[in-house]
C-alpha positions as CSV (number, residue, x, y, z in Angstrom):
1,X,20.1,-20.3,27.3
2,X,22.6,-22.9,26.5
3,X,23.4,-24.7,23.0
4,X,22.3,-27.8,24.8
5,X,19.5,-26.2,25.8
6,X,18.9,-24.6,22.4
7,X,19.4,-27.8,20.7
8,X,16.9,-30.2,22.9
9,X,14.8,-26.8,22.2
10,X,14.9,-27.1,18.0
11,X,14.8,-30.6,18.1
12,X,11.2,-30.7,19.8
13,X,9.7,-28.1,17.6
14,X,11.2,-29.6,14.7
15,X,14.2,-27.6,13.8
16,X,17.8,-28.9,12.8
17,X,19.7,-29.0,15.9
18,X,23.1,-28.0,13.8
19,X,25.6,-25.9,14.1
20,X,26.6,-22.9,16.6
21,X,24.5,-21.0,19.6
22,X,24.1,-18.7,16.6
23,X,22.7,-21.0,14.3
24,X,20.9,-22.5,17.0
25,X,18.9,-19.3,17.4
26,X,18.4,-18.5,14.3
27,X,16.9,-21.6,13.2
28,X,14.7,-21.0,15.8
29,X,13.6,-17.8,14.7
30,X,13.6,-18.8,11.0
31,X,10.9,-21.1,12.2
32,X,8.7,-18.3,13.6
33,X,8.8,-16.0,10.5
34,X,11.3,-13.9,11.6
35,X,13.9,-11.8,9.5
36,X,17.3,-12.6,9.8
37,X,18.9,-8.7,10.0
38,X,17.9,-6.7,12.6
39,X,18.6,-3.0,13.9
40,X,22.0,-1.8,14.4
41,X,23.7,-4.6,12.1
42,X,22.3,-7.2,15.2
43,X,21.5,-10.4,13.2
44,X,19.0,-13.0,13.9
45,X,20.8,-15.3,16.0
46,X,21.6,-13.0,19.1
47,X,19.9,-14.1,21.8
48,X,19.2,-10.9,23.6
49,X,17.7,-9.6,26.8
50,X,14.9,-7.4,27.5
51,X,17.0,-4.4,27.6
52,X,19.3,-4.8,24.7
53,X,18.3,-3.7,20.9
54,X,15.4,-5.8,19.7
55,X,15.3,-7.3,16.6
56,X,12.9,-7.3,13.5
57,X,10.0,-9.4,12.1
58,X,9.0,-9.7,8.4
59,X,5.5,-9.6,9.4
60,X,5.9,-6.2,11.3
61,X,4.5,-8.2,14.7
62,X,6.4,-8.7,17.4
63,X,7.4,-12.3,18.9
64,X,8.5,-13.4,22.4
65,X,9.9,-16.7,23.3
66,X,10.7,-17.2,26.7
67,X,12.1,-20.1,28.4
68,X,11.1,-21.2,31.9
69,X,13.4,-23.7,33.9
70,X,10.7,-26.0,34.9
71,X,8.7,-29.1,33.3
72,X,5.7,-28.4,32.1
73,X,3.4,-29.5,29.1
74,X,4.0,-27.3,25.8
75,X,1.7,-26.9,22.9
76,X,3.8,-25.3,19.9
77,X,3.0,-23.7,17.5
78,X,4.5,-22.7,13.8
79,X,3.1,-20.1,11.2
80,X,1.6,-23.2,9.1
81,X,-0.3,-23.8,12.3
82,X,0.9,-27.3,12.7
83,X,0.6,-28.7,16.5
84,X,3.0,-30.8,18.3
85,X,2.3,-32.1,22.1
86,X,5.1,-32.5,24.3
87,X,6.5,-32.8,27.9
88,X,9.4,-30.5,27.8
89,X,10.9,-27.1,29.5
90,X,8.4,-24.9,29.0
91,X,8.2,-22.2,25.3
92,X,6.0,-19.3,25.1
93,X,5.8,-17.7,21.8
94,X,2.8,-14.8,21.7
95,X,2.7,-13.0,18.8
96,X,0.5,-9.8,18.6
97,X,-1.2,-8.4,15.8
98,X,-3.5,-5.2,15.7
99,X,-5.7,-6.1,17.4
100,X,-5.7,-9.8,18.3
101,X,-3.3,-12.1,20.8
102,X,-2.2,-15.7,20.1
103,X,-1.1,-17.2,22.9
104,X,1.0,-20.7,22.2
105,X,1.1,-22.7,25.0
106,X,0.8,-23.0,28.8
107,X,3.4,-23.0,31.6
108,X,2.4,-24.3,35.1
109,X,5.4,-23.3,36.6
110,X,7.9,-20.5,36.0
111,X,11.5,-19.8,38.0
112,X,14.0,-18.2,35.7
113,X,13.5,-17.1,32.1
114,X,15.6,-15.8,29.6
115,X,13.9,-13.8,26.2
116,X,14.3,-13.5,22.9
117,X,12.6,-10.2,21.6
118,X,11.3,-9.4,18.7
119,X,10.4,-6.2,17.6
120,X,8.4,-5.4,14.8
121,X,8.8,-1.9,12.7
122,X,5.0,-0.5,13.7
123,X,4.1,0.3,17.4
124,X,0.5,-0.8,16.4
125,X,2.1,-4.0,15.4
126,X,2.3,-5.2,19.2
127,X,5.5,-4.9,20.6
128,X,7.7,-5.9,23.2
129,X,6.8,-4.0,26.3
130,X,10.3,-3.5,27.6
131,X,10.4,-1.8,23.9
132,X,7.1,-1.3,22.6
133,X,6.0,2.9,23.1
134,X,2.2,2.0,23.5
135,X,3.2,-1.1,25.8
136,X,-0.6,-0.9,27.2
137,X,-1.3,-2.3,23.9
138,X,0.3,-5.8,25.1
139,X,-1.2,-8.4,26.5
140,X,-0.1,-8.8,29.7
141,X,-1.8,-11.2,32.5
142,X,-0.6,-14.4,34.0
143,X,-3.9,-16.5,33.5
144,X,-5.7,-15.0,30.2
145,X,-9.1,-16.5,29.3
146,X,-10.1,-17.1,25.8
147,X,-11.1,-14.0,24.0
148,X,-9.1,-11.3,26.3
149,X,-7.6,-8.8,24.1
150,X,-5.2,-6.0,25.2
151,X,-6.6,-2.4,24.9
152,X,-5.9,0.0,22.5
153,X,-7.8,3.4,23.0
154,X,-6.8,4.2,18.9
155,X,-9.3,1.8,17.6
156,X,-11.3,1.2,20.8
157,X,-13.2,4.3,21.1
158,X,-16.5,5.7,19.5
159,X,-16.0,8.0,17.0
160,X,-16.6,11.8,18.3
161,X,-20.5,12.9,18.9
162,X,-21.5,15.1,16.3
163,X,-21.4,18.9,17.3
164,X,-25.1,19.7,17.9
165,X,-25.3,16.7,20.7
166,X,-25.4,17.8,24.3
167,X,-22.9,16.0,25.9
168,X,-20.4,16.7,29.0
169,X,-17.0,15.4,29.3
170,X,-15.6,14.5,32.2
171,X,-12.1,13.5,33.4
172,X,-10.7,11.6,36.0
173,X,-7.1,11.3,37.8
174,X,-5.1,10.2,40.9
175,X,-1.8,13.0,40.4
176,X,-0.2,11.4,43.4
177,X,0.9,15.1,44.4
178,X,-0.2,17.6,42.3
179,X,2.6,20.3,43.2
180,X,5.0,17.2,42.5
181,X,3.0,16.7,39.1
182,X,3.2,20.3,38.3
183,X,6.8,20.8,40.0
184,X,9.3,18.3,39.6
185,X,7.5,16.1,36.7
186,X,6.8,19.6,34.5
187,X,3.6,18.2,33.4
188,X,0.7,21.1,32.6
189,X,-2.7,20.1,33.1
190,X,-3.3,23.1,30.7
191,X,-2.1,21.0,28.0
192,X,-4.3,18.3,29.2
193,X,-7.3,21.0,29.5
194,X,-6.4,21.6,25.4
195,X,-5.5,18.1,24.2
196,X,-9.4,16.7,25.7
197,X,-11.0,19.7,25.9
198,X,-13.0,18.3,29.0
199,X,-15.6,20.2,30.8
200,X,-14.9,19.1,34.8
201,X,-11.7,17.5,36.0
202,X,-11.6,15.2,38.9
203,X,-8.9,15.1,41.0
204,X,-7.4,12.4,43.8
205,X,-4.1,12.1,46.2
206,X,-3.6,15.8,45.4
207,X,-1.4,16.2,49.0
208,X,-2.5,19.4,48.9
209,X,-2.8,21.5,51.9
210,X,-5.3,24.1,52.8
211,X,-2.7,26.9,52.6
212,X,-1.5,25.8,49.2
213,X,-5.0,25.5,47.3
214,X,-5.3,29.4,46.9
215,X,-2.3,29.8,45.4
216,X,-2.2,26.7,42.6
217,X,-6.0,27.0,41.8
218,X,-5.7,29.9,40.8
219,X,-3.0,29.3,38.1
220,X,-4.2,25.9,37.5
221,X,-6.5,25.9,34.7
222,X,-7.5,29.1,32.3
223,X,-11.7,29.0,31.8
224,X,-12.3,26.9,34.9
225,X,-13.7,29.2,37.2
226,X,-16.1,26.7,39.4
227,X,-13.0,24.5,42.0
228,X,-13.9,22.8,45.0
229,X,-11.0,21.3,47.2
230,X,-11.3,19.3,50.4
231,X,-7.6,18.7,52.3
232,X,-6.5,15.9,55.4
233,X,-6.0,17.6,58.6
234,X,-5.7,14.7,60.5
235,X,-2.5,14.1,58.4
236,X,-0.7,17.0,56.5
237,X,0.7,16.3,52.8
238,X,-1.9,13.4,52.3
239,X,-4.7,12.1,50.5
240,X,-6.5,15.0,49.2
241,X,-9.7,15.9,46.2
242,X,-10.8,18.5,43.8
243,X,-13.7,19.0,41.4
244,X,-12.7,21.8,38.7
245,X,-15.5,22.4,36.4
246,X,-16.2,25.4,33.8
247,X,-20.1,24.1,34.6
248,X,-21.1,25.9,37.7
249,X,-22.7,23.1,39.9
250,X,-26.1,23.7,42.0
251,X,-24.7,22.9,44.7
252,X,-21.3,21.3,46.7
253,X,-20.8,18.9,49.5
254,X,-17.6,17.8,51.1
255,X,-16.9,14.3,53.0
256,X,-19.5,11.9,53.7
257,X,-21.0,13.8,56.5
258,X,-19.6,11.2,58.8
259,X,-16.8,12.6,61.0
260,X,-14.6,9.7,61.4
261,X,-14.2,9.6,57.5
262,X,-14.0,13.3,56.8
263,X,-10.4,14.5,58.4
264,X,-8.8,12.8,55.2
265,X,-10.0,15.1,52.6
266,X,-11.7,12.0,50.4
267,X,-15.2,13.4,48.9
268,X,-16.1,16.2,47.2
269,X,-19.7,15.9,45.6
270,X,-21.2,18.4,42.9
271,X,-24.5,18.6,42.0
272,X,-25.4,19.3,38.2
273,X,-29.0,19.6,36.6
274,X,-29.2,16.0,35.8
275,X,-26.9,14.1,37.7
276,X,-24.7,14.3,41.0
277,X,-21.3,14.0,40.7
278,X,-18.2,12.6,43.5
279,X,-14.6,12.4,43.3
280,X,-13.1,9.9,45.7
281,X,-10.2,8.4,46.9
282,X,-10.8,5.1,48.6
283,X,-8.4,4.5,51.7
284,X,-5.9,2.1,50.9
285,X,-6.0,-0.8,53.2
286,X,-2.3,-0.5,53.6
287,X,0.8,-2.4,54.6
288,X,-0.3,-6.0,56.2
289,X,-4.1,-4.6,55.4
290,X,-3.7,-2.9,59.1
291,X,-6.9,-0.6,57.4
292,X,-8.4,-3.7,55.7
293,X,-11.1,-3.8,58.0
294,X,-11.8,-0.8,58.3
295,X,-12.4,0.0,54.3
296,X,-14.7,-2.9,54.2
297,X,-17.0,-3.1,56.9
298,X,-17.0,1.1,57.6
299,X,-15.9,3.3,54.6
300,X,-17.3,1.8,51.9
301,X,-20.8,1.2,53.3
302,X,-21.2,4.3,54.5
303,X,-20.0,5.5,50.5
304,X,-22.4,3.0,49.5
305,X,-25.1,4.2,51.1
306,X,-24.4,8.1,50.8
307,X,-24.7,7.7,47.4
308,X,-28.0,5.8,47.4
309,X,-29.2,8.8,49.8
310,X,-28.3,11.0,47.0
311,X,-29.7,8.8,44.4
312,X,-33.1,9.6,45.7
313,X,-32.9,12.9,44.3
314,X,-31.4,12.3,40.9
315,X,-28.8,9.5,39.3
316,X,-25.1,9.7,40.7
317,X,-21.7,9.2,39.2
318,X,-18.6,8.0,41.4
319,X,-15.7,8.7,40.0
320,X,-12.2,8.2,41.3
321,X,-9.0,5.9,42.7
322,X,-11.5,3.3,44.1
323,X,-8.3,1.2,45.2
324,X,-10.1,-2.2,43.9
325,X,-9.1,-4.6,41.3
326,X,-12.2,-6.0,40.9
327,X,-12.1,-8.7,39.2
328,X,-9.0,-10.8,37.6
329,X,-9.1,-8.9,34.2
330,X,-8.2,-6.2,35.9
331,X,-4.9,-6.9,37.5
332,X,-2.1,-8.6,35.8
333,X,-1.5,-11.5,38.6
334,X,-4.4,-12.3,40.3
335,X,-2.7,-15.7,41.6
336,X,0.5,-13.3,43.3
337,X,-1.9,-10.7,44.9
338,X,-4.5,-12.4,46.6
339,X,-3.6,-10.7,50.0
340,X,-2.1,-7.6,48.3
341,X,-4.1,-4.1,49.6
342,X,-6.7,-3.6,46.4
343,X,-7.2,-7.8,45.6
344,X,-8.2,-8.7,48.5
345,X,-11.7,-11.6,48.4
346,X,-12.7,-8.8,51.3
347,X,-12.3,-5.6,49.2
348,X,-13.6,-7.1,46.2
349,X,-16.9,-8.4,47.7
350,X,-17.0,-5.1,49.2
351,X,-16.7,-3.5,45.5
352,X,-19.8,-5.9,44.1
353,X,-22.0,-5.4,47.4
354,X,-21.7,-1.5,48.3
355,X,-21.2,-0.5,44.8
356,X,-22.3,-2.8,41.8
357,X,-25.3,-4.7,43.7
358,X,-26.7,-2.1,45.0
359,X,-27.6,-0.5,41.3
360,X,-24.2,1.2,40.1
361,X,-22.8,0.2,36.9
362,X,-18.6,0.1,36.3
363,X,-19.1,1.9,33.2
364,X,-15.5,0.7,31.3
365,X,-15.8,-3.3,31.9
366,X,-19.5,-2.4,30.3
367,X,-18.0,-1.3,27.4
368,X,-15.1,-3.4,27.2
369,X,-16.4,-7.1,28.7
370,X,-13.1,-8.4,27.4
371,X,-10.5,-5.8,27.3
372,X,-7.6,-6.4,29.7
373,X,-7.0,-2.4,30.6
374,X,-5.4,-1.3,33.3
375,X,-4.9,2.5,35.1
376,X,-2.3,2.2,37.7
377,X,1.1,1.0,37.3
378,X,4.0,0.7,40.4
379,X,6.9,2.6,40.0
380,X,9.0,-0.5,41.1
381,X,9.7,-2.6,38.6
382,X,8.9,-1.0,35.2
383,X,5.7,-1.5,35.7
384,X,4.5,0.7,33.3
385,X,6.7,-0.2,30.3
386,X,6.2,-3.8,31.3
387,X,2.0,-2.8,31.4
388,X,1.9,-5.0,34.7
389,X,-0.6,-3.0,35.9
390,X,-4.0,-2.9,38.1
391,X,-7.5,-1.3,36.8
392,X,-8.4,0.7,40.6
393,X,-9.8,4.2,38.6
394,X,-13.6,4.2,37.8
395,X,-16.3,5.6,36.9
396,X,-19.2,4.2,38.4
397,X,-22.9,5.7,37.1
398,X,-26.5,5.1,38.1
399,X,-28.5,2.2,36.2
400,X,-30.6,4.9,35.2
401,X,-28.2,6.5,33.3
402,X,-25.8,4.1,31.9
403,X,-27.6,4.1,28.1
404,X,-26.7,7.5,28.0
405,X,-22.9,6.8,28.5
406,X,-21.3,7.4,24.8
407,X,-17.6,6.8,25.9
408,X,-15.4,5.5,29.1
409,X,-11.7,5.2,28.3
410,X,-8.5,5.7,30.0
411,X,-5.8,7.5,28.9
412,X,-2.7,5.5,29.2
413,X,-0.4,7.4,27.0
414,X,-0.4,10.8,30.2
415,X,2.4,8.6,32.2
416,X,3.2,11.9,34.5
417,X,1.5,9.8,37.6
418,X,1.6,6.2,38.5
419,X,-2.3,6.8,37.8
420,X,-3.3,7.9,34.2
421,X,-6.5,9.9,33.6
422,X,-9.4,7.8,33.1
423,X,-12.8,9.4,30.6
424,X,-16.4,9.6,30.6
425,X,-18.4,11.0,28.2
426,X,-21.9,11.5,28.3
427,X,-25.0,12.6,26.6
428,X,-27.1,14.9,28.3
C-alpha cells in the first residue's frame, strides 16, 4: 500500500493523514484498538504480510484490514461504533471474538490485496489464519449471511454422556492412503483409538490393496478385533474402505450389489442390533466432471435406494467422503466453484433428492444450522491454515433415529490427511 494510498485511506475513516507510511499505519491501527508494540520489537506501524510476524491487539482479538484495488461501496466501522458511508477502494476490517464475527463492510469486487495482521495473544481469541493454530476457528467464506459463526468444537460440543448411558461412538475419515498416513506422515491411529476412545472406525481412500490388508490390519488397532475391508481391482492403489469395530456386527456386506459400482472397493455395510451401518466413498466426478454423469444419475441412486432397501429392516447410518458441498455454508467460495467436481447444481440436487428427501438426515448442519465448518482442505494453497475449505464428510442417519443423536462433530485439529475425522455419537 502506498502513503498516498494510506493517506486517502485515513482521511475517509477519519484519521489525520500526517506524517510517514509509518505514522500512516499506525494511525490506522490506533483507530481500531490496536497496541502500538508488537512481537519481536515490530511496532505498530509495519505494514506486514501474511507470512511475516504479526502484531498484537489490546483486546487479545485479532484484526484484518485488507485493501482491494477496486471501487466499491464501504461501510466502516470504529470501536465506538460510529458509521460512515462512502464510495472508496474497498476496507475490510473483521474482528473475531470467542465466539462471534463482525464483519465491517462489503466488497463487490476484489483483484489484489495487501493485509495488515493482527494477532491477538489467545488462539481462542480469533486469529489470523495464516497465524492462528485453531485457524478452523476463523470465519472464512466469501458471501457470509447474517448470523454464520465459525466453528469451534471447544465450546460447541455437548458435554460427555454420563457413564451409565448406552451410547456407541463412532468415527469417520478419508486417510487418503493409509500406508502413506501411517508411513511417511507417522501418524498412529492408536493414539487416535486412545485420545476418542471410539468404538468402530470408518475408513475411506485407504489405497489399500488386497495383499496389503492382512498385514496392516493386523497391527492397526489393539482391541479391535471385528475389520472388514473392500479394495478396487479395477484400478490398483485406489479408492478403497474399512469398518473396524470392537462391536462384532450381525452381519457384513460389501459394494452395492451392483457390479458396475463394485470393482472400486466403495461400501462396506455392517449390521448392528439397532441400526445398519456404511462407510463410503462417493466417486469424485473428476477433472472436467468426465464422471459427472455418471455419480448423478447412476451411483448415487442406486446408494440411495440400497439404503432405503436396507431401511426396511431397521434405520441406517451413511457415513463417509460423500464428495458434496451441499449447500453454500459449506464451502468457502460458492461463487468460484460452481462447476468445480463436489459444487456442482447436478451433484448437489443429487445430495437433497437421493439422500435428504428421501428420509435421511445430515446430522452436523442439524446441529449446527449456522456453523460454517468445514472437513476437507486442498493441499494447494494453504488451504488448511487459510481454513478455505469444503464440508464433503457426513454422517447421514435415518429420521427415525436422529433424536437419539447426542453429538456430530469433526475433528479439525488431526491435520495428518487433507480429510479430518468427522464424529457421531449416539444413544442406544
Amino acid at each position: 500500500m502506498t502513503v498516498k494510498e494510506l493517506r486517502e485511506l485515513t482521511r475517509r475513516m477519519g484519521v489525520s493523514g500526517k506524517g510517514t507510511k509509518k505514522d500512516l499505519v499506525s494511525a490506522l491501527m490506533d483507530s481500531l484498538g490496536v497496541e502500538g508494540n508488537g512481537k519481536g520489537g515490530k511496532s505498530s506501524s509495519e505494514l506486514v504480510s501474511p507470512s511475516e510476524e504479526p502484531l498484537k491487539r489490546k483486546s487479545g482479538a485479532s484484526a484484518v484490514v485488507e485493501q482491494n484495488l477496486e471501487s466499491s461501496e464501504v461501510i466502516s466501522e470504529t470501536p465506538s461504533k460510529k458509521r460512515s458511508r462512502t464510495k472508496q477502494k474497498s476496507i475490510k476490517a473483521t474482528t473475531l471474538e470467542e465466539n462471534s464475527v463482525s464483519n465491517v463492510k462489503i466488497n463487490k469486487t476484489s483483484v489484489q490485496k495487501e493485509t495488515l495482521v493482527v494477532k491477538g495473544a489467545a488462539p481462542k481469541a480469533g486469529l489470523c489464519p495464516n497465524e492462528n493454530s485453531e485457524p478452523w476457528t476463523v470465519l472464512v467464506h466469501k458471501k457470509p449471511q447474517a448470523g454464520w459463526i465459525p466453528y469451534n468444537p471447544k465450546t460447541m460440543r455437548p458435554p460427555p454422556l454420563s457413564k451409565d448411558t448406552r451410547a456407541l461412538k463412532i468415527l469417520s475419515w478419508n486417510v487418503n492412503g493409509l500406508k502413506a498416513l501411517l508411513k511417511s506422515r507417522g501418524f498412529s491411529v492408536q493414539q487416535l483409538a486412545e485420545r476418542e476412545n471410539f468404538d468402530v472406525l470408518c475408513l475411506q481412500e485407504t489405497k489399500m490393496q488386497e495383499k496389503d490388508v492382512e498385514v496392516i490390519k493386523d497391527t492397526l488397532l489393539d482391541g479391535y478385533t471385528n475389520s472388514f475391508w473392500t479394495c478396487s481391482v479395477s484400478k490398483l492403489g485406489y479408492s478403497g474402505t474399512a469398518i473396524i469395530s470392537r462391536v462384532k456386527p450381525l452381519s457384513i456386506k460389501y459394494g452395492l450389489g451392483v457390479p458396475d459400482h463394485d470393482t472400486e472397493g466403495r461400501v462396506v455395510t455392517v449390521e448392528f442390533d439397532d441400526f445398519y451401518l456404511l462407510t463410503a466413498y462417493v466417486p469424485n466426478s473428476g477433472d472436467g466432471l468426465r464422471r459427472l454423469t455418471y455419480r448423478v444419475t447412476e451411483w448415487d441412486t442406486s446408494l440411495g435406494n440400497y439404503m432405503k432397501e436396507l431401511e426396511k429392516s431397521k434405520p441406517v447410518i451413511l457415513t463417509g467422503d460423500l464428495n458434496c458441498a451441499h449447500q453454500e455454508i459449506d464451502i468457502h467460495d460458492p461463487a468460484g466453484n460452481r462447476r468445480s467436481a463436489g459444487f456442482t447444481n447436478e451433484e448437489r440436487e443429487s445430495f437433497e433428492t437421493n439422500f435428504l428427501s428421501k428420509g435421511f438426515v445430515d446430522t452436523f448442519r442439524k446441529q449446527h444450522p449456522n456453523v460454517v465448518a468445514y472437513s476437507y482442505w486442498g493441499y494447494r494453497h494453504n488451504g488448511r491454515k487459510t481454513n478455505k475449505g469444503w464440508r464433503l464428510d457426513y454422517f447421514l442417519v435415518s429420521e427415525s433415529i436422529v433424536e437419539k443423536v447426542h453429538d456430530s462433530y469433526i475433528l479439525p485439529d488431526i491435520s495428518a490427511s487433507d480429510h479430518s475425522p468427522l464424529g457421531l455419537i449416539l444413544k442406544l
